[in-house]
N, C-alpha and C positions, 0 to 999 in steps of 0.2 A: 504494500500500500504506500503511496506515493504522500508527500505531503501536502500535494494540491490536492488529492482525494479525499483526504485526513482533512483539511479546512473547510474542504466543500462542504464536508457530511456535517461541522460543527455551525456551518452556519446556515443550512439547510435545519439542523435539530434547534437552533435559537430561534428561525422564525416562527418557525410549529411552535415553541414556548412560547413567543411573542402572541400570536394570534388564539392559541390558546386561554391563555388568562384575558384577552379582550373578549373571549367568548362569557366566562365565567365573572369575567365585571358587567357584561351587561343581560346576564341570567340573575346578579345575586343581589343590583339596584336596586330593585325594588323589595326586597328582604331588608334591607340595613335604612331604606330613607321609607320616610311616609310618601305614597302615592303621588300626591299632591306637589312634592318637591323632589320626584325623582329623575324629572329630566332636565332642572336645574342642578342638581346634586349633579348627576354625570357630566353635564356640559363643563360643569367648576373644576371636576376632578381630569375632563376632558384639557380644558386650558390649559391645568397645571404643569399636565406631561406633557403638556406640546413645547411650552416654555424651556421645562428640564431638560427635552428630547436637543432642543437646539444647541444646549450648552456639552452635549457629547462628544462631538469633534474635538472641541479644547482640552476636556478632558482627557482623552485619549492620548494627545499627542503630549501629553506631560511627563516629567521623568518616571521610567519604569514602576518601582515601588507605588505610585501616584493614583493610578487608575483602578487598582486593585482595591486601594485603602478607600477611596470613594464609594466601588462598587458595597462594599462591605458594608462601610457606615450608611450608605443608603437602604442595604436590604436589613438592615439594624434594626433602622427607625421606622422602617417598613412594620417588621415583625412583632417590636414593642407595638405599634397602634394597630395592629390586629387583633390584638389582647381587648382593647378597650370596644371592638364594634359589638355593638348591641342588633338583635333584630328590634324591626318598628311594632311599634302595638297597634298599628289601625289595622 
């Protein structure tokens, strides 16, 4: 196995996770927000990542050790406020 077939298949398996969990944020919306604010609730959470998403490139091209420790502390702070979601009571 070549190492251009080895990167293909790793970012061939990241979009499948990417598009994956966009499936599972917009089945699980309307579980965590009330009805009523659940296509504002996505749209905010929508903006959010679109803003983050831009700041990727810079990141990336930063020194080695750099983009890993971002990665991490973001799925950190990810993980800690997963803890806090509640489902809605309507």
């Amino acid at each position: 196995m070549t190492n251009n077939l080895l990167v293909a298949s790793f970012v061939l398996l990241a979009k499948f996770g990417a598009s994956m969990t966009m499936c599972v944020c917009q089945i699980a919306t309307p579980w965590i927000f009330p009805t009523t604010l659940c296509g504002t609730a996505f749209g905010i959470c929508n903006l959010f990542g679109r803003f983050t998403q831009a700041g990727g490139p810079i990141i990336a091209e930063l020194e080695i050790p750099l983009p890993m420790e971002f990665f991490t502390g973001f799925c950190i702070v990810a993980l800690i406020g997963s803890f806090f979601i509640k489902p809605s009571q309507e």
